[in-house]
C-alpha positions as CSV (number, residue, x, y, z in Angstrom):
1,X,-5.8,-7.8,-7.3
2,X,-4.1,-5.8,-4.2
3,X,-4.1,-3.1,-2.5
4,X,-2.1,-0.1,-3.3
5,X,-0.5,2.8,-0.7
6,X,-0.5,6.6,-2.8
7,X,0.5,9.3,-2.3
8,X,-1.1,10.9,1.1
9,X,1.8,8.1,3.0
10,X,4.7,9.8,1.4
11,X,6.1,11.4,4.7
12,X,3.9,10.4,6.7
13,X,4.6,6.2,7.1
14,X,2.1,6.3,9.8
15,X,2.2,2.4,10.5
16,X,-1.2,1.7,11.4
17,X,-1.5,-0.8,8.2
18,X,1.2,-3.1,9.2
19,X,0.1,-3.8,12.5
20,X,-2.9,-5.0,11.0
21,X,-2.1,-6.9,7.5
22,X,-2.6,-10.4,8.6
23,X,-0.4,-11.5,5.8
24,X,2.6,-9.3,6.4
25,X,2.4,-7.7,3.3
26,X,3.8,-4.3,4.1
27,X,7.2,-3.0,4.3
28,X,8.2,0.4,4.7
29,X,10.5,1.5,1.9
30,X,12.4,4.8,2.2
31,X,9.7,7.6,1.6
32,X,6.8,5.3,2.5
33,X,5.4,2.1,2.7
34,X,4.5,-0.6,0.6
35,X,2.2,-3.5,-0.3
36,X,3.3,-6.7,-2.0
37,X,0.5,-6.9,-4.6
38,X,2.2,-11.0,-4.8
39,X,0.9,-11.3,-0.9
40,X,-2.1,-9.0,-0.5
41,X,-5.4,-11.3,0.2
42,X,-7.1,-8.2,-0.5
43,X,-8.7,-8.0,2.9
44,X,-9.2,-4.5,3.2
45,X,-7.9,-4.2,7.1
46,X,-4.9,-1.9,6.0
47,X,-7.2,0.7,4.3
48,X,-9.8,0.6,6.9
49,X,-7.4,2.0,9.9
50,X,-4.8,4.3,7.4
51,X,-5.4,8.0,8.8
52,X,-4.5,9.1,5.9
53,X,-6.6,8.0,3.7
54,X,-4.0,6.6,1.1
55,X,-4.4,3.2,0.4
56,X,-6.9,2.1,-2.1
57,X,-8.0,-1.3,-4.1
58,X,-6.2,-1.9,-7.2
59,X,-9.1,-1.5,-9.2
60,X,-10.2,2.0,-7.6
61,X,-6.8,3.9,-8.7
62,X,-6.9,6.7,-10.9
63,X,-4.6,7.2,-14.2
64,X,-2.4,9.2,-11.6
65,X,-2.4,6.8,-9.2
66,X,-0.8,3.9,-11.3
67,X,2.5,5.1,-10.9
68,X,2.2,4.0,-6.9
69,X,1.3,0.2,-8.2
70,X,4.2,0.3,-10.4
71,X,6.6,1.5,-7.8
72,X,5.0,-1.6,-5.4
73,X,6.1,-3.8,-7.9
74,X,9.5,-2.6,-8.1
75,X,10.1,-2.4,-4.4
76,X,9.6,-5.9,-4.0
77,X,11.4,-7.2,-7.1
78,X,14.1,-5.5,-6.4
């Protein structure tokens, strides 16, 4: 399981979760960032300092938030 960044970053890329992934897990991609599910330890330190509330555990994502795992996936297999 991994964390997953939704839509509140779009725009925003505020930063504060990279600083603190202790696995370097996220990369910013062109409209926001992203989280290697492959890499995530699931620690929980990127979603506890995001200020905009937009990252969330794999398991918590609504139907309408699956989209944002997806495009995770393809960011970092491409």
């Amino acid at each position: 399981m991994a964390y997953v960044i939704t839509f509140p970053c779009q725009g925003e890329k505020a930063a504060e979760c990279v600083e603190v992934c202790p696995v370097d897990c996220i990369a910013e991609g062109k409209d926001q960032f992203y989280i290697d599910p492959d890499i995530c330890i699931d620690c929980g330190a990127c979603q506890a300092v995001c200020p905009v509330d937009a990252i969330f555990h794999e398991e918590e994502l609504l139907d309408e938030d699956m989209e944002y795992f997806e495009k995770a996936r393809k960011f970092f297999t491409s």
